[in-house]
C-alpha positions in Angstrom: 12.2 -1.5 -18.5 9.3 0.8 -19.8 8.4 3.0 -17.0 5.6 4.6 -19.3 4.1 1.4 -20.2 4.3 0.1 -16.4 2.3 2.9 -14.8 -0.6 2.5 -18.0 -0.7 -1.4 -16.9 -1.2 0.0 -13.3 -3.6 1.8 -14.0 -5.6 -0.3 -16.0 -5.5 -2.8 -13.6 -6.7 -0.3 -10.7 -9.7 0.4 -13.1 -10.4 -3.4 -13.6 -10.3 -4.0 -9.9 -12.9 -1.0 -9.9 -15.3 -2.5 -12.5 -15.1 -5.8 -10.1 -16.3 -4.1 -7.6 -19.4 -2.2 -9.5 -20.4 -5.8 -10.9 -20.4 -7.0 -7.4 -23.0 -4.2 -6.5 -19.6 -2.9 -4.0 -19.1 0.9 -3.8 -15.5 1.5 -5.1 -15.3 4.8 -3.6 -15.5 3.3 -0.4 -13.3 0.1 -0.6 -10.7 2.5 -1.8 -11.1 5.4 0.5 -11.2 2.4 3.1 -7.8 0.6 1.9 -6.1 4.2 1.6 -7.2 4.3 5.5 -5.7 1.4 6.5 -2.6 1.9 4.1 -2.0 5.4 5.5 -2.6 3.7 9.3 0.0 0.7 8.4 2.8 3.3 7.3 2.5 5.4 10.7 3.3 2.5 12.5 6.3 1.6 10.2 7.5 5.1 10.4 7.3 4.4 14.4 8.9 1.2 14.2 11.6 2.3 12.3 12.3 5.6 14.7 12.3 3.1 17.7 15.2 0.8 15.5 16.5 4.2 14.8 16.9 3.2 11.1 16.2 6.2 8.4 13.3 4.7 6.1 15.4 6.2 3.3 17.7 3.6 4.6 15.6 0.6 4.3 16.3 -2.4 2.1 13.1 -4.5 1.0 13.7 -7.4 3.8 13.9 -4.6 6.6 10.9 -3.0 4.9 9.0 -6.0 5.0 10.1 -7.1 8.2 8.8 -3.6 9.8 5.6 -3.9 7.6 4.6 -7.2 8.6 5.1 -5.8 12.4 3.3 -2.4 11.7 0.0 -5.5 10.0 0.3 -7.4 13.0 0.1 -4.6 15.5 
């Protein structure tokens, strides 16, 4: 119910994922510039899919999302 308190719990775990990957002598920079990469590539194709269903992404609720998202990973 505490929007606030959410995103600080977020973010702390973002950071802990990040000191993860410094103790494992990983570059975080690049996993995460990586994973934004393949995000940003997975939600063109969903955008796609969902103009060739002609279905507003507005419009979506969560099982047609992940429907269309588990298409635009397997594609």
């Amino acid at each position: 119910k505490n929007k606030k308190r959410i995103k600080e719990e977020l973010g702390d775990l973002i950071f802990a994922s990040l000191d993860v990957s410094r103790k494992l002598k990983l570059d975080p920079e690049l996993i995460l510039r990586n994973a934004n990469k393949k995000f940003t590539q997975r939600w063109k194709k969903l955008e796609n899919l969902s103009k060739k269903e002609n279905i507003n992404i507005k419009d979506l609720s969560i099982k047609e999302y992940d429907r269309l998202w588990k298409m635009a990973k397997n594609s």
